[in-house]
N, CA, C, O and CB atoms as a CASP TS submission, in Angstrom:
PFRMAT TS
TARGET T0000
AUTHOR 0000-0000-0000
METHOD Language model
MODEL 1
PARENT N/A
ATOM      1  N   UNK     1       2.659  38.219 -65.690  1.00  0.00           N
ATOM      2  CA  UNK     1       3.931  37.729 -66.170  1.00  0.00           C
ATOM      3  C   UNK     1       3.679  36.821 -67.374  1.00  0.00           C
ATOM      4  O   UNK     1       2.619  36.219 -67.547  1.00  0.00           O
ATOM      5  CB  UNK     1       4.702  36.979 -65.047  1.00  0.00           C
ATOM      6  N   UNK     2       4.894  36.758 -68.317  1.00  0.00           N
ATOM      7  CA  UNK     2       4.301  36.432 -69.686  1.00  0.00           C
ATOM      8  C   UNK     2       4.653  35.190 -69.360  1.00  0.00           C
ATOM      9  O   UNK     2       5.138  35.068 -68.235  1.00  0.00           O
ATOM     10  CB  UNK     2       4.826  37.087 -71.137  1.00  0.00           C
ATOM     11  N   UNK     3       4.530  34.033 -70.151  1.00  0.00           N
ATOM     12  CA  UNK     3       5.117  32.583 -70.314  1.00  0.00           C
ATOM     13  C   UNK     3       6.154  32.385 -70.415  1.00  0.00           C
ATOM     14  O   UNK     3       6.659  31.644 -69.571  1.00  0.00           O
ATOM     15  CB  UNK     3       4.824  31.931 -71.161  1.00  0.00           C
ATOM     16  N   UNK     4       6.889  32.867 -71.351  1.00  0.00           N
ATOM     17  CA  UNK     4       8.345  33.109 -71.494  1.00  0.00           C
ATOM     18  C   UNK     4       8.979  33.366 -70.097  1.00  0.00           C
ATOM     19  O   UNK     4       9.784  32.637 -69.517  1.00  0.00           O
ATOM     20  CB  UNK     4       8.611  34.347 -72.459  1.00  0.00           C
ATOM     21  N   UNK     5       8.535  34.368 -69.736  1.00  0.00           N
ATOM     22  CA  UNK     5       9.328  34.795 -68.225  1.00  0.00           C
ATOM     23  C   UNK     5       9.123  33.583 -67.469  1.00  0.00           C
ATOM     24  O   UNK     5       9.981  32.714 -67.317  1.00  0.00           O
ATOM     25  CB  UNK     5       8.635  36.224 -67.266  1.00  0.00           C
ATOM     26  N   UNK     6       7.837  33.556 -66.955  1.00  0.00           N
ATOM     27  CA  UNK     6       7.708  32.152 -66.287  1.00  0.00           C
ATOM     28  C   UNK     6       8.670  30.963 -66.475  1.00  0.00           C
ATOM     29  O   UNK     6       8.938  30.339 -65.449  1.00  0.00           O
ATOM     30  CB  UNK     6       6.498  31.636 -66.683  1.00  0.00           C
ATOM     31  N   UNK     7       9.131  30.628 -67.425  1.00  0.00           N
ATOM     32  CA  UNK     7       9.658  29.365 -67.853  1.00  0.00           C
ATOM     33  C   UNK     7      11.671  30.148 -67.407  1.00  0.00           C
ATOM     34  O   UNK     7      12.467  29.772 -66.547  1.00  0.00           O
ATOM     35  CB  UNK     7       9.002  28.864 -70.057  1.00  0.00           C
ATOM     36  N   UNK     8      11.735  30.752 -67.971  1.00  0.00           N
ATOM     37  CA  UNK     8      12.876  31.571 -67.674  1.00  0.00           C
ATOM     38  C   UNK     8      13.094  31.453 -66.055  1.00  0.00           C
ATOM     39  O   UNK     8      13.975  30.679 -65.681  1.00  0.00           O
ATOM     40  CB  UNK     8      12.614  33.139 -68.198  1.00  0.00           C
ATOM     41  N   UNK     9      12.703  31.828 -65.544  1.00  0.00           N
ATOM     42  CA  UNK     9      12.537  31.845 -64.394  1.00  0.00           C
ATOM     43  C   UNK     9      12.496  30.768 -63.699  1.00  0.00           C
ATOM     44  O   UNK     9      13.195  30.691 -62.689  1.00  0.00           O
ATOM     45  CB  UNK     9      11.735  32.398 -64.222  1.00  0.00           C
ATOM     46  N   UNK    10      11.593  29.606 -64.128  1.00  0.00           N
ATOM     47  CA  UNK    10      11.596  28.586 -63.489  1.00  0.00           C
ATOM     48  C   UNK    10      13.005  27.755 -63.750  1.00  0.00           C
ATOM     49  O   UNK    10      13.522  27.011 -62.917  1.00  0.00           O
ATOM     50  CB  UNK    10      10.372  27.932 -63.820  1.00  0.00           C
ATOM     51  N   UNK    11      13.627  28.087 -65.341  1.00  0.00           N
ATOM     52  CA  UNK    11      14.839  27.074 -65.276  1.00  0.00           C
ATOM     53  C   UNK    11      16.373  28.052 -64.240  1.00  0.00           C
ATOM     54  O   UNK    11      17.372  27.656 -63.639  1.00  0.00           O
ATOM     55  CB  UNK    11      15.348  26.643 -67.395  1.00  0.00           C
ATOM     56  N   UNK    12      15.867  29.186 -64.477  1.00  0.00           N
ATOM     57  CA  UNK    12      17.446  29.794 -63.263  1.00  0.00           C
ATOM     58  C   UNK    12      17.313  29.219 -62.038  1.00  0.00           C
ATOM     59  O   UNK    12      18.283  28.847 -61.377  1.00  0.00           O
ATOM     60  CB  UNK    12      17.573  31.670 -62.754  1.00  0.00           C
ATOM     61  N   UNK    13      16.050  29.110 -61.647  1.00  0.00           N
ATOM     62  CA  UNK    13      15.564  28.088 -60.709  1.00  0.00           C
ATOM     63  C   UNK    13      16.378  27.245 -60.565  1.00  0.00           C
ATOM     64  O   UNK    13      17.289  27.441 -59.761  1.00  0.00           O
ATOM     65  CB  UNK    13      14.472  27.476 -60.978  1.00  0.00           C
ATOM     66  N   UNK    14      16.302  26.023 -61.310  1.00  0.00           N
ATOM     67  CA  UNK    14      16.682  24.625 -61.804  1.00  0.00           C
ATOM     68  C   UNK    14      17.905  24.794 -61.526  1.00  0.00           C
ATOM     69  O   UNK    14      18.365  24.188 -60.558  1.00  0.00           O
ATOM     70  CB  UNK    14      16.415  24.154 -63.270  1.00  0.00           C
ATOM     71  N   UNK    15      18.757  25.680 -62.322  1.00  0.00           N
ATOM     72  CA  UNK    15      20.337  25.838 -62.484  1.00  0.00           C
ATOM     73  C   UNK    15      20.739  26.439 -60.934  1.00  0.00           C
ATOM     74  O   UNK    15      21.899  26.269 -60.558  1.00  0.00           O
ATOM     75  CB  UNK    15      20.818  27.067 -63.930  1.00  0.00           C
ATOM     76  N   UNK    16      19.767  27.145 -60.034  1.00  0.00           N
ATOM     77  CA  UNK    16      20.211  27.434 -58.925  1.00  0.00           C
ATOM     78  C   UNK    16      20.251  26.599 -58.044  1.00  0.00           C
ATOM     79  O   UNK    16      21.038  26.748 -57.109  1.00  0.00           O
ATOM     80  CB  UNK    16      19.753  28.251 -58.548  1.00  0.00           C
ATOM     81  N   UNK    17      19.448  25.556 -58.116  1.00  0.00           N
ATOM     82  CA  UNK    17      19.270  24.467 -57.075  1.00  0.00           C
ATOM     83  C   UNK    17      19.702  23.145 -57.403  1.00  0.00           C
ATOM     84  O   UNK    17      19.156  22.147 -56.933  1.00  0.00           O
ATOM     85  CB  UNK    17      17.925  24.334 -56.718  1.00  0.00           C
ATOM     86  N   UNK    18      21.423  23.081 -58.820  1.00  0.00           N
ATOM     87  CA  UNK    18      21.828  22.036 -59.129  1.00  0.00           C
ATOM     88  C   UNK    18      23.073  22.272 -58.420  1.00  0.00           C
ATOM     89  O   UNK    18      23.943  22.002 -59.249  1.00  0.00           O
ATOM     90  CB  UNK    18      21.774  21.708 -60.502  1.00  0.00           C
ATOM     91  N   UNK    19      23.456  22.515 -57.681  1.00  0.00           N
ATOM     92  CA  UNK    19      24.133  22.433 -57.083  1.00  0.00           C
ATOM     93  C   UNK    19      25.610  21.193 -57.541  1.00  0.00           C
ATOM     94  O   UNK    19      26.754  21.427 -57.933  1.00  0.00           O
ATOM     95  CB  UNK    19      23.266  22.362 -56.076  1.00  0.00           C
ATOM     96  N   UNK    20      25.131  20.337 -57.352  1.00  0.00           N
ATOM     97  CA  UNK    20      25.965  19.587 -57.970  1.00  0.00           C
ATOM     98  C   UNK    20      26.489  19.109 -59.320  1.00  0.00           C
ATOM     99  O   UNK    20      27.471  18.422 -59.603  1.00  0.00           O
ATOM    100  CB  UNK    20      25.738  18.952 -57.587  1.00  0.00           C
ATOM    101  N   UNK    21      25.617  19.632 -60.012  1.00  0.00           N
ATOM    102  CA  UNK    21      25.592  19.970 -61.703  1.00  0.00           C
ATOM    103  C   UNK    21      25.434  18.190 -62.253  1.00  0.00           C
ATOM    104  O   UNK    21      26.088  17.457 -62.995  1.00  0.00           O
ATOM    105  CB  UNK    21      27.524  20.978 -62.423  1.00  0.00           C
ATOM    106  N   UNK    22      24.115  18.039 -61.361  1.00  0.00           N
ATOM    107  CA  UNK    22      23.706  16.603 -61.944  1.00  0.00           C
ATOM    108  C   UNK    22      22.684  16.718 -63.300  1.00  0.00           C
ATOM    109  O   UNK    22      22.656  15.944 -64.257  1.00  0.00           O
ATOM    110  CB  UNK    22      22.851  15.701 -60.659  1.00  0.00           C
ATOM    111  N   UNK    23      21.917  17.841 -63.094  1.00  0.00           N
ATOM    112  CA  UNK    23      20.668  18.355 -64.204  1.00  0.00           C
ATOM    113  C   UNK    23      22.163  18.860 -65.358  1.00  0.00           C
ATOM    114  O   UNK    23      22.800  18.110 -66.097  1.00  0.00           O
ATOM    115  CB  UNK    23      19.169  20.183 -63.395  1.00  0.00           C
ATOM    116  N   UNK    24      22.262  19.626 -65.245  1.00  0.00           N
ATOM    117  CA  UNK    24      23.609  19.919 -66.348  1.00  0.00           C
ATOM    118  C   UNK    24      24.235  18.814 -66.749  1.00  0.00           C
ATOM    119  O   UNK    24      24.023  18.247 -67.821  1.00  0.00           O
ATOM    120  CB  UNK    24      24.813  20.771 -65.784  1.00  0.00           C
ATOM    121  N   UNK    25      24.800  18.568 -66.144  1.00  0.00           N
ATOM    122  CA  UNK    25      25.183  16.718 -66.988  1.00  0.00           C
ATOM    123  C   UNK    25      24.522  16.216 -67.587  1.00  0.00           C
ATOM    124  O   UNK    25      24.862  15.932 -68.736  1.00  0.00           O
ATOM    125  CB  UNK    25      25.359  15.481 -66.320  1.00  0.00           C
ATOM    126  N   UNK    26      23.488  15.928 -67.184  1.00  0.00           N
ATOM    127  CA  UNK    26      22.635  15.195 -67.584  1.00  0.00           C
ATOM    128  C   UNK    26      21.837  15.957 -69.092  1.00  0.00           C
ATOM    129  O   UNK    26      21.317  15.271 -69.972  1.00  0.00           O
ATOM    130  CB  UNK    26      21.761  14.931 -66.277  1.00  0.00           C
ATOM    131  N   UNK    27      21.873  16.836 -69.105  1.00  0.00           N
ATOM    132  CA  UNK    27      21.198  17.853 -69.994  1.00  0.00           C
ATOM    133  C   UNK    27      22.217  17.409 -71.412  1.00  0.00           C
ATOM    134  O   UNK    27      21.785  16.856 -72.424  1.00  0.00           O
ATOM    135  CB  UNK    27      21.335  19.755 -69.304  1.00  0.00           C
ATOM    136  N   UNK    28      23.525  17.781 -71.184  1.00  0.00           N
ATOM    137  CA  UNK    28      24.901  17.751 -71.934  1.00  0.00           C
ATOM    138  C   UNK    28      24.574  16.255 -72.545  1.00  0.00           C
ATOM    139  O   UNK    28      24.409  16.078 -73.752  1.00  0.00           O
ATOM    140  CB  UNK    28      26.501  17.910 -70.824  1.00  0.00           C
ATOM    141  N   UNK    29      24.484  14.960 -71.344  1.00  0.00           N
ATOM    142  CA  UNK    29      25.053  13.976 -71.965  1.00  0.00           C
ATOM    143  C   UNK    29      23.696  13.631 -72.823  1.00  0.00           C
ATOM    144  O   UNK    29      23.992  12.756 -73.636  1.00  0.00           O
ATOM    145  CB  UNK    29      25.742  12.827 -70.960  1.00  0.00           C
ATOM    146  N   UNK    30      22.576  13.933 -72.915  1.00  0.00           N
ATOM    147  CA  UNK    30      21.157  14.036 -73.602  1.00  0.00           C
ATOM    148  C   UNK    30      21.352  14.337 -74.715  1.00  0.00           C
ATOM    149  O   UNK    30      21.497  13.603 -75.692  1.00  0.00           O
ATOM    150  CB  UNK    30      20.192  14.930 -73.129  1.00  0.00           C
ATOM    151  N   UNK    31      21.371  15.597 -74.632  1.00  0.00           N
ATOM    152  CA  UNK    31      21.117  16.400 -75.693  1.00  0.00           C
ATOM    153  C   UNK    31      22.299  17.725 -76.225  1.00  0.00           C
ATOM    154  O   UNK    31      21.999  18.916 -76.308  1.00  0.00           O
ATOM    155  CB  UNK    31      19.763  16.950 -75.259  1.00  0.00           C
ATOM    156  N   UNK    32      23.660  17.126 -76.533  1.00  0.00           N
ATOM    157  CA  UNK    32      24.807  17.764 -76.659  1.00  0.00           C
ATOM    158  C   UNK    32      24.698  18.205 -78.233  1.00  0.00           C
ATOM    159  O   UNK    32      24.768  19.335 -78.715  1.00  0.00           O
ATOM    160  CB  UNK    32      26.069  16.827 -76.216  1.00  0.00           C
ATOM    161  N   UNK    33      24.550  17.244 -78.720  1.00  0.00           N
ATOM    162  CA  UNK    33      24.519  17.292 -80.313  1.00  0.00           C
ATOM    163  C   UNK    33      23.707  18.393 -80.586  1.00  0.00           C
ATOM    164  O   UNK    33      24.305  19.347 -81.085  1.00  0.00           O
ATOM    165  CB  UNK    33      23.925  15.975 -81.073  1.00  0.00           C
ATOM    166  N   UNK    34      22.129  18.568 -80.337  1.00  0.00           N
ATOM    167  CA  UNK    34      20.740  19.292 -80.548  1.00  0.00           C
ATOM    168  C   UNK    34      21.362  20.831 -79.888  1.00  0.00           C
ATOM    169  O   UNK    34      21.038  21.965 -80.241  1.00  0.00           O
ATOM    170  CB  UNK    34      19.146  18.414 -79.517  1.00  0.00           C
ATOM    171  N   UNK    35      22.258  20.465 -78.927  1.00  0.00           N
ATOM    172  CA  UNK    35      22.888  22.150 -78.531  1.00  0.00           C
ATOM    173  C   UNK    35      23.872  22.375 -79.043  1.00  0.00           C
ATOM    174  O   UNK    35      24.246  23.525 -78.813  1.00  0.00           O
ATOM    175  CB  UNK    35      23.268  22.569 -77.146  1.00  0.00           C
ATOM    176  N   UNK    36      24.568  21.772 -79.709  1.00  0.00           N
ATOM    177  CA  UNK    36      25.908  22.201 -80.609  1.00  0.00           C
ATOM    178  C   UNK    36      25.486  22.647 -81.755  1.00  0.00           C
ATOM    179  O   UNK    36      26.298  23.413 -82.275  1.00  0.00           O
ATOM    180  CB  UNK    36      26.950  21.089 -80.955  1.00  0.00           C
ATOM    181  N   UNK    37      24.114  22.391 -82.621  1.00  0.00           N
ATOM    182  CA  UNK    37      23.661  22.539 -83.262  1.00  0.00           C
ATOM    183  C   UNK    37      23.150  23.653 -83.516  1.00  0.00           C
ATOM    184  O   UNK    37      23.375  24.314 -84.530  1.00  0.00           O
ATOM    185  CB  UNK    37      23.285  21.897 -83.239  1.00  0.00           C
ATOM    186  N   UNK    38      22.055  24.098 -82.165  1.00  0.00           N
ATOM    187  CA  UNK    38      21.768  25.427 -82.016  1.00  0.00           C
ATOM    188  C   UNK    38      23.276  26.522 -81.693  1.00  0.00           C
ATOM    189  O   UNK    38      23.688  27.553 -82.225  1.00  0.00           O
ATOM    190  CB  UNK    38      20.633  25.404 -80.756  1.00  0.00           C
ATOM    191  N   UNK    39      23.574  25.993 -80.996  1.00  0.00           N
ATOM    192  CA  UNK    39      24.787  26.847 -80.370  1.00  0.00           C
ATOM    193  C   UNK    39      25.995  27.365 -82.259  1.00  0.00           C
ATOM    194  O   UNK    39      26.905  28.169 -82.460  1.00  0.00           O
ATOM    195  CB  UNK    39      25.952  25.275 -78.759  1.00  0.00           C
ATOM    196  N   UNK    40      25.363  26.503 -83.023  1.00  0.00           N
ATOM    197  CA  UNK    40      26.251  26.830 -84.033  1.00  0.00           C
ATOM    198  C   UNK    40      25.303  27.680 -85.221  1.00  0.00           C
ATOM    199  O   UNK    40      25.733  28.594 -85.925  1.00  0.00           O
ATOM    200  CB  UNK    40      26.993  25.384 -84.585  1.00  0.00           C
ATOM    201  N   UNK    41      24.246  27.259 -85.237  1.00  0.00           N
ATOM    202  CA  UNK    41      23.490  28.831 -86.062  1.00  0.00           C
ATOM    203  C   UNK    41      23.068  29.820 -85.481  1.00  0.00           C
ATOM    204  O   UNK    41      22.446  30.693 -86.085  1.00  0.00           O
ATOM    205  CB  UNK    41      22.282  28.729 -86.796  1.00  0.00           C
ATOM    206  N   UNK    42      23.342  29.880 -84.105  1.00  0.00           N
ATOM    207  CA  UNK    42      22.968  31.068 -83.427  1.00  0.00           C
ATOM    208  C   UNK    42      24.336  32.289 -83.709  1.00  0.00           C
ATOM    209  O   UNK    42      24.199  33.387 -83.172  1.00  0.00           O
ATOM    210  CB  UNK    42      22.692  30.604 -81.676  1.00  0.00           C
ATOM    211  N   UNK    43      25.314  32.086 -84.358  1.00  0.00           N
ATOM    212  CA  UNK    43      26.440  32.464 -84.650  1.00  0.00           C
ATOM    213  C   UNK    43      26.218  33.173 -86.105  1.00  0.00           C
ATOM    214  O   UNK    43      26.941  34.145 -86.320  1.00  0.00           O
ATOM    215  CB  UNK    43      27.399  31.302 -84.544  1.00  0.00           C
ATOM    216  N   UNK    44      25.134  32.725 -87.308  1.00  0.00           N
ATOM    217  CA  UNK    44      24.693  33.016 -88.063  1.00  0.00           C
ATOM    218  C   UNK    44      23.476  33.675 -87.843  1.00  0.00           C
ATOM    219  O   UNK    44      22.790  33.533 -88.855  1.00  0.00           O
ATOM    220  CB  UNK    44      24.773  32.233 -88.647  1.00  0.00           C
ATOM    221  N   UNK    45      22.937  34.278 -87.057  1.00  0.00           N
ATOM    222  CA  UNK    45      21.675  35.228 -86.563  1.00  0.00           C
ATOM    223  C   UNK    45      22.314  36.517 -86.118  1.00  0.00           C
ATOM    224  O   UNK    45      21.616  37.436 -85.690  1.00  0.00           O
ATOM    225  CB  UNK    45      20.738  34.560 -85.222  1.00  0.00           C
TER
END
């Protein structure tokens, strides 16, 4: 299994066992800007 997968894998993980969407929050209130960012040239790819 490549690295990529691995890591993939390990975060559906993460998102499966947040149950309460404390890691997601927390992710958002971090690093919102750095994903609005990506989330906005990925629109230009």
């Amino acid at each position: 299994m490549l690295e990529g997968e691995k890591f993939n894998r390990y975060l559906a993980r993460l998102v499966e066992l947040d149950a309460s969407q404390q890691l997601y929050d927390l992710v958002w209130q971090r690093y919102s800007g750095a994903i609005r960012v990506l989330l906005d040239h990925a629109e230009l790819v």
